[in-house]
C-alpha positions, -999 to +999 in steps of 0.1 A: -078-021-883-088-053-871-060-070-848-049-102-851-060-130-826-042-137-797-020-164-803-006-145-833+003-118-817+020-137-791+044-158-816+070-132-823+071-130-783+075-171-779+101-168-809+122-142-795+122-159-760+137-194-779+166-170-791+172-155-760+172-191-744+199-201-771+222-173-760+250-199-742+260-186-706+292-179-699+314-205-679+303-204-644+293-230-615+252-228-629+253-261-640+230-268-610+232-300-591+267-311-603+283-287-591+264-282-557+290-304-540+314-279-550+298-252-529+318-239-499+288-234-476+290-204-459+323-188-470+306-158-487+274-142-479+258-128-508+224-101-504+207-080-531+200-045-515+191-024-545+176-029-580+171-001-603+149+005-622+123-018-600+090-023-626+104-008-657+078-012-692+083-030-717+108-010-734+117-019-775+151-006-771+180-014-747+183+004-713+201+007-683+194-021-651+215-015-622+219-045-593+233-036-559+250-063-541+264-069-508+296-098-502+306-107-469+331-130-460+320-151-429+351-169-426+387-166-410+407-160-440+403-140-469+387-152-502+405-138-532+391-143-566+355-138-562+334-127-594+298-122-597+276-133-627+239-131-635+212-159-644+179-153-658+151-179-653+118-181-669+089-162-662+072-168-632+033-166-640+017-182-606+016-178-572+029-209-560+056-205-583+069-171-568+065-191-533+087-220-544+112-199-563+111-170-529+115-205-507+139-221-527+167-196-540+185-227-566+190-215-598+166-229-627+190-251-646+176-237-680+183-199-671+197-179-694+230-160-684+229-120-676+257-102-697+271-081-673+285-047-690+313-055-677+325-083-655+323-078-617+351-091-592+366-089-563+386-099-538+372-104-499+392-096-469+384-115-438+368-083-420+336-099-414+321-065-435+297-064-460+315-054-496+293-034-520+293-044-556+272-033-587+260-055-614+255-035-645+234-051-676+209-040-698+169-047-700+146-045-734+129-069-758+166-068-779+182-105-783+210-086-772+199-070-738+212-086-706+175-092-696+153-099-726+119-092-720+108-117-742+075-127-720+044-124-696+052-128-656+075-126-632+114-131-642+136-142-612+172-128-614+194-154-598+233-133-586+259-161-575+294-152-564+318-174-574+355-191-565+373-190-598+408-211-585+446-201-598+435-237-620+403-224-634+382-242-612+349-226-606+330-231-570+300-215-563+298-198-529+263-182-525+231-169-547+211-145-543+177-135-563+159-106-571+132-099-595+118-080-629+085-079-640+078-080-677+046-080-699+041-079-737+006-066-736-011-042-710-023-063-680-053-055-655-039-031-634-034-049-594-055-021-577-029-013-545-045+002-511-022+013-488-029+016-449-004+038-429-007+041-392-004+071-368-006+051-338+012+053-305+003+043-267-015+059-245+003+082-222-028+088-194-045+066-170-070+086-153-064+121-152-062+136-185-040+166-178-015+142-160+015+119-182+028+089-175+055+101-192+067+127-217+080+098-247+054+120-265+068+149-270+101+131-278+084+111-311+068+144-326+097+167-323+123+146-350+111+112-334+092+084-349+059+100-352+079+128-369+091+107-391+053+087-396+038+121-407+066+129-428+059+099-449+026+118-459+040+147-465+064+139-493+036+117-511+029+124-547-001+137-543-020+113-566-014+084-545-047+083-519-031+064-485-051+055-453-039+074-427-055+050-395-054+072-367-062+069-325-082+098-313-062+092-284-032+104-299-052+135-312-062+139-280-031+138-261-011+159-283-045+188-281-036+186-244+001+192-245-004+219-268-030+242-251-027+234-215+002+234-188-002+194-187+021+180-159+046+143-162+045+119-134+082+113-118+093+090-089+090+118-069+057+138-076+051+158-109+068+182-135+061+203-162+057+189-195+078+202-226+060+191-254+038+221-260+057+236-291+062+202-306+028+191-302+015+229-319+039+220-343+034+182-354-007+193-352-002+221-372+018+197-401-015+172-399-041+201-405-019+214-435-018+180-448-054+174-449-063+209-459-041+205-493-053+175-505-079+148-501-054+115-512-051+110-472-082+097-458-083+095-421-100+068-405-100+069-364-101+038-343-117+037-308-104+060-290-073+042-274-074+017-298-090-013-279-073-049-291-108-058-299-102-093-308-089-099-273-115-086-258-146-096-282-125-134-271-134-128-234-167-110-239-154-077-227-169-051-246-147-013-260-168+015-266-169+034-303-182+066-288-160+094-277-161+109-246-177+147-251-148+165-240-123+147-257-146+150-292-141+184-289-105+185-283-098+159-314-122+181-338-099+211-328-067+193-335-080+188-367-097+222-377-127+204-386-115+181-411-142+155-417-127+117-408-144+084-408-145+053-388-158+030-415-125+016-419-112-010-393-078-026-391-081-049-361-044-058-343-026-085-351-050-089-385-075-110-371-107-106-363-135-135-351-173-131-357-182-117-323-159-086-326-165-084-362-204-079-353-199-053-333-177-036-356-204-036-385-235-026-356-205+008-353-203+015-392-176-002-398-179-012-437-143-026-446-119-047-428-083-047-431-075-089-422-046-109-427-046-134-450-039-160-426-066-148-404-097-161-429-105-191-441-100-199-477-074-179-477-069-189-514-092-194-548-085-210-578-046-210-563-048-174-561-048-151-530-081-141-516-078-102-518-113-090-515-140-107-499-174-104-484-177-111-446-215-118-437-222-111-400-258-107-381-255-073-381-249-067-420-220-071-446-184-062-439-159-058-471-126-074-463-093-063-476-072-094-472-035-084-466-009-112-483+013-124-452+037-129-477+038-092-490+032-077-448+064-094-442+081-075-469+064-043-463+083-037-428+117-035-442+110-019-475+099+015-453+124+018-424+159+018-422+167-018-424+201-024-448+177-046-470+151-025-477+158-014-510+160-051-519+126-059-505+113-035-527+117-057-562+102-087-542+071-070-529+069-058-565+068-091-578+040-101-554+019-073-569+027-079-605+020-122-600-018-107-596-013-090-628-002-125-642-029-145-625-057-116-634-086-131-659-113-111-652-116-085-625-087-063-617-071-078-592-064-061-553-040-059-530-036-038-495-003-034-480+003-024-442+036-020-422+035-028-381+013-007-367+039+013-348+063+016-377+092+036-375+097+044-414+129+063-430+107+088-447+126+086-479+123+043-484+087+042-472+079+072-501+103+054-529+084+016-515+049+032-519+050+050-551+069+018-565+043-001-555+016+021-563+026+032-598+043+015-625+027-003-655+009-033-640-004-012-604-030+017-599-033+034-562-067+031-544-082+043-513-086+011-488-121+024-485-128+021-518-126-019-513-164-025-508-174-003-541-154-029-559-163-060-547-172-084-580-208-096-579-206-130-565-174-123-545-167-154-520-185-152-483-153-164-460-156-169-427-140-152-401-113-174-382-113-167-344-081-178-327-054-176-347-038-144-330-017-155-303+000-122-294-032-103-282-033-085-247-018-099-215-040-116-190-032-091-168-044-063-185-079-087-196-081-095-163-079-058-143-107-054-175-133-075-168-129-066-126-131-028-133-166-030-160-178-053-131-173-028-103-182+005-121-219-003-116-214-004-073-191+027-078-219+050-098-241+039-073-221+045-045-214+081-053-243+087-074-251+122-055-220+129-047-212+158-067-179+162-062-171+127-072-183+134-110-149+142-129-138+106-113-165+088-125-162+107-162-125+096-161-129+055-149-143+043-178-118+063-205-090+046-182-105+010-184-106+013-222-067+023-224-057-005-205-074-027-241-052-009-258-038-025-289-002-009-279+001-031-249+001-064-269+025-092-259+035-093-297+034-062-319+026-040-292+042+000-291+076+010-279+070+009-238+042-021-241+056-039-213+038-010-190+007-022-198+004-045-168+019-020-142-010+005-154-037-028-149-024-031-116-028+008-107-060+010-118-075-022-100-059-006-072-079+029-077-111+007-081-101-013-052-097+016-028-136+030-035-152-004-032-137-013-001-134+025+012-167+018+028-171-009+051-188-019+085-170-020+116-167-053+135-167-044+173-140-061+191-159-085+204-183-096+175-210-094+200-241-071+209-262-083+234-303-074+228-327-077+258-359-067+238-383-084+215-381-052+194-348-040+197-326-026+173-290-035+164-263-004+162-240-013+131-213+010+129-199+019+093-173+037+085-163+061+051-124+062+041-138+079+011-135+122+005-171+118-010-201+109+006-217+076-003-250+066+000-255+030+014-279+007+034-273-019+056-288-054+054-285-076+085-297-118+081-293-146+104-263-172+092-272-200+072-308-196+080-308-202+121-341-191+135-342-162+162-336-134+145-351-109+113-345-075+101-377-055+105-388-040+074-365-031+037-332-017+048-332+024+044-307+042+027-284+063+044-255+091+036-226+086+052-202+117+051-165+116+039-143+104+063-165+098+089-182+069+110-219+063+118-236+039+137-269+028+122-299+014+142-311-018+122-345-029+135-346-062+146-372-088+157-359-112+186-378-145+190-358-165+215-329-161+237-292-174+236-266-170+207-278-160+170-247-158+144-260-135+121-242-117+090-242-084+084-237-065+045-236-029+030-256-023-004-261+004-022-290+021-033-294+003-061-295-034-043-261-041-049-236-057-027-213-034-012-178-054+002-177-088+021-202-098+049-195-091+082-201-118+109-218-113+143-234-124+169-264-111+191-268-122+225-308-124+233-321-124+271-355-122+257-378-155+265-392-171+236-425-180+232-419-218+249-405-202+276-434-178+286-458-210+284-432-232+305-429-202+329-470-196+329-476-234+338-448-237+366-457-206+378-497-217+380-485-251+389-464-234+420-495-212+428-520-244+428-491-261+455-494-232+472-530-227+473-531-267+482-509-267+515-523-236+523-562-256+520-542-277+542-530-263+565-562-241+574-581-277+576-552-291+607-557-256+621-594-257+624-590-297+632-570-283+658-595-253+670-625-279+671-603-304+693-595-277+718-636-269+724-642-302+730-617-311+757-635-286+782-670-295+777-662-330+783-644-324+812-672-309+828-695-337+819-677-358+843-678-343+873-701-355+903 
């Protein structure tokens, strides 16, 4: 049979929701503005913590809806003659409407009063405690139900609790509001992913055997991981959840169970006592994934690396598990396949550098907030699935509502208002239902990422959620099979997390990737130095760990700094346990041409390094070069070695020059070291000023003694003359 068109069938609705509007309300303060000045601000406290049912169908008959209410009386004095009545508004069919109504708890003015089954009263002591009350009415399409379904959306339920005075005088104290989803036809279901985490932070720095602590064993065995896994466990099994999990945690927990692994203390080290609640808790996970394939688990880097934070500073996290620790977490899991093509970054931002990286990993959805990208709305509906385009291919992104994360945190732990966050977080779902024209519409929900549920509420908010006549469950995964055609390409907006990682922690980072290079090097044949050097880099990435966030960070974050600080100390100690020893006077005095300087180094470090010294004049003075490349050399642990440097000498005096270790590789080894060499050798100058004095002295010579041989024979000649003219003279 053909059915009739649209606006036909929707009369009989339209006509049904005039007569339930005509249904007068019974005499209360709802008359809205007028009698606002009548309001005792703050008297009474008035909260919804429980509806039942939450999403009930259409239903063509009468049945039972059950509203839990808490009064409080927040004055000094009791307040006798308090009564509670009910006010229906119209159906809410937009998101900006459910905003303003959720901001904004004043009655509509045209509402239509609730019949209660019977009225609800009471009298308030001045106790300061809250006083439980039930509101009983009826649902259904009837004219005569307390809430007629009589249209499409979202119906808010407005509770006020009223001052009736001994004169009749009505004052309204408080309101409160709550919510009911109706439709007359079938909508397209909201398709709801849920993401539930089994994080925690790490408990190792370097040694993987060694604990911080034992907090571990503490949240397996009845604690809040307990309780986390628990959550899974009492699923209906048709409702696919995923389960986001570190390796890290895998790996800890493998470690506690099958080795005799040891707890710091202020004093030295004890025994661990985890190892039959980590078998156990381990144990729960593999019979969980072996009995059903509704929990997908997706694994993060190990240690979960903040990797906004550090894609912000250019720091860069590894994807890649360390051998050993892969083959610890595929034991903890008895082979159970997982994936890492789901990312939930922290905080629910992500910018385009990290997001890059992410897709160049496998990474094909994103979990984002919705403030976190930009449009975060379309058409005045939220943005729930979207295409993010980076360089290195096309991420899906499941945009979480901030609005509906909010309400997700109390509606799975033990808050008092959990049960009343349910209804609302229901509504959010069913105002997509509303809003839906063509595609189905999505929507992923996530709790803090280091939630501590009450198994029983987080089970009752997700299969509320999940299933109930305008909602379907999904895997989060399944996000980027059901992106429409031309979904919208938004752009990932970097910055707008302001909780990430503390400096600190950023800081001891970016120092430790930039030392790791000298420290290979350093001990690159030092076989006995290998386990360290396997261990550095896993305890650089868990100081990026998501849990040590300034906001949102794990139970203990505020360690996260004093483990930065150990570690830069660890690196600290091997870069500097090698270093040249400045002899007490700074001086060595070289009386050669050709000599060579003794530079004496010494190793603080139980491995043997392999180094070379380098030896320069200071800011370029002339006098002195190193002969030839420096050679490497292997000094042994603990030990001191003077090295002969070769050195050319071309002048005497003073010559500063600096003296620097480096390792094999060419790299710089510690600070320089400032000397200076005393040369007695003549430069070149001076050998010519010596050659022409001393030839000068040897020609003054050579003159007076030319001289002094001419007097002298002057001298001889003069004496054989005197004679022979003496005898001349005689007679």
């Amino acid at each position: 049979m053909t059915r009739p068109p649209r606006a036909l069938r929707v009369l009989p609705a339209l006509l049904v929701a005039l007569t339930c509007a005509t249904v007068p309300a019974a005499a209360s303060s709802w008359a809205g503005p007028a009698h606002a000045q009548q309001q005792r601000a703050g008297s009474v406290q008035l909260r919804v913590v429980g509806m039942s049912p939450v999403a009930p169908a259409r239903s063509e008959t009468k049945r039972a809806l059950t509203v839990t209410l808490d009064v409080t009386n927040t004055t000094g004095a009791p307040v006798s003659g308090v009564r509670i009545t009910g006010r229906r508004g119209a159906p809410l069919q937009t998101q900006s409407a459910l905003d303003e109504v959720v901001a904004d708890r004043t009655p509509q003015p045209d509402g239509v009063g609730i019949a209660p089954t019977r009225p609800v009263s009471l009298d308030v002591p001045a106790d300061g405690l809250a006083h439980r009350v039930v509101f009983r009415t009826t649902y259904g399409v009837p004219n005569d139900a307390g809430v007629c379904q009589c249209g499409d959306g979202v119906y808010p339920l407005y509770f006020a609790a009223e001052h009736v005075s001994s004169a009749g005088a009505v004052k309204q104290l408080d309101v409160a509001v709550s919510f009911l989803p109706s439709f007359l036809e079938q909508p397209k279901r909201v398709r709801v992913g849920w993401v539930w985490p089994l994080l925690d932070r790490p408990h190792r720095l370097l040694d993987e055997t060694v604990f911080l602590d034992d907090d571990l064993a503490a949240s397996v065995a009845g604690g809040r991981l307990d309780r986390a896994l628990q959550v899974l466990e009492r699923l209906d099994t048709k409702i696919p959840v995923t389960a986001v999990v570190d390796p890290e945690l895998l790996d800890e927990l493998e470690i506690m169970a099958e080795t005799s692994y040891t707890v710091r203390t202020a004093t030295g080290r004890t025994a661990g006592v985890g190892r039959e609640a980590a078998r156990s808790w381990l144990e729960r996970l593999r019979m969980l994934l072996a009995s059903t394939s509704r929990v997908r688990l997706s694994l993060t880097p190990y240690a979960d690396p903040d990797v906004q934070s550090l894609a912000a500073r250019q720091v860069h996290w590894t994807t890649t598990l360390p051998a050993g620790m892969a083959r610890r977490v595929a034991r903890a899991l008895g082979g159970v396949d997982t994936a890492d093509d789901v990312a939930w970054p922290a905080g629910g931002t992500v910018g385009r550098s990290a997001l890059t990286t992410m897709a160049a990993a496998g990474v094909k959805t994103v979990v984002v907030d919705g403030s976190a990208v930009s449009p975060s709305r379309q058409g005045g509906r939220q943005v729930a699935i979207a295409r993010l385009r980076t360089s290195a291919g096309t991420v899906a992104a499941a945009v979480a509502s901030p609005t509906m994360t909010r309400l997700v945190e109390p509606a799975v732990t033990a808050d008092d208002g959990s049960a009343a966050t349910v209804p609302a977080l229901t509504a959010e779902i069913a105002i997509r239902a509303a809003q839906a024209k063509n595609a189905a519409p999505y929507a992923v929900l996530t709790p803090s990422r280091y939630v501590d549920p009450d198994p029983a509420r987080a089970v009752r908010a997700i299969e509320t959620t999940s299933t109930s006549p305008f909602a379907t469950p999904v895997g989060v995964a399944d996000v980027g099979s059901a992106l429409p055609a031309r979904a919208s390409t938004l752009r990932a907006r970097a910055g707008s997390d302001t909780g990430g990682l503390p400096e600190a922690n950023v800081t001891a980072t970016e120092k430790a990737y930039a030392d790791l290079p000298t420290v290979d090097t350093l001990l690159a044949r030092a076989t006995s130095a290998r386990p360290l050097l396997a261990k550095l880099p896993r305890a650089v990435q868990r100081l990026t760990s998501s849990a040590w966030r300034t906001s949102g960070g794990a139970p203990g974050h505020a360690a996260g700094p004093q483990l930065a600080a150990a570690l830069t100390r660890t690196v600290d100690r091997l870069v500097t346990g090698v270093h040249i020893v400045k002899p007490a006077s700074s001086s060595y005095t070289l009386g050669s041409d050709s000599s060579s300087l003794p530079i004496t180094v010494e190793n603080e470090l139980p491995y043997p390094v392999e180094i070379a010294v380098y030896v320069a004049a200071k800011d370029s003075v002339p006098g002195y070069s190193m002969v030839g490349t420096p050679r490497t050399r292997t000094i042994d642990p603990n030990t001191k070695q003077t090295l002969k440097v070769p050195s050319r000498l071309e002048r005497s005096g003073r010559i500063p020059v600096a003296a620097r270790l480096w390792t094999a590789k060419s790299t710089p080894l510690g600070p320089s070291v400032e000397l200076s060499v005393r040369s007695t050798v003549f430069g070149a100058i001076g050998v010519v000023i010596t050659v022409v004095a001393g030839g000068v002295l040897a020609l003054a010579l050579l003159v007076r003694f030319v001289r002094r041989l001419r007097r002298l024979r002057r001298k001889a000649a003069q004496r054989a003359a005197r004679p022979t003219a003496l005898a001349g003279e005689a007679p």
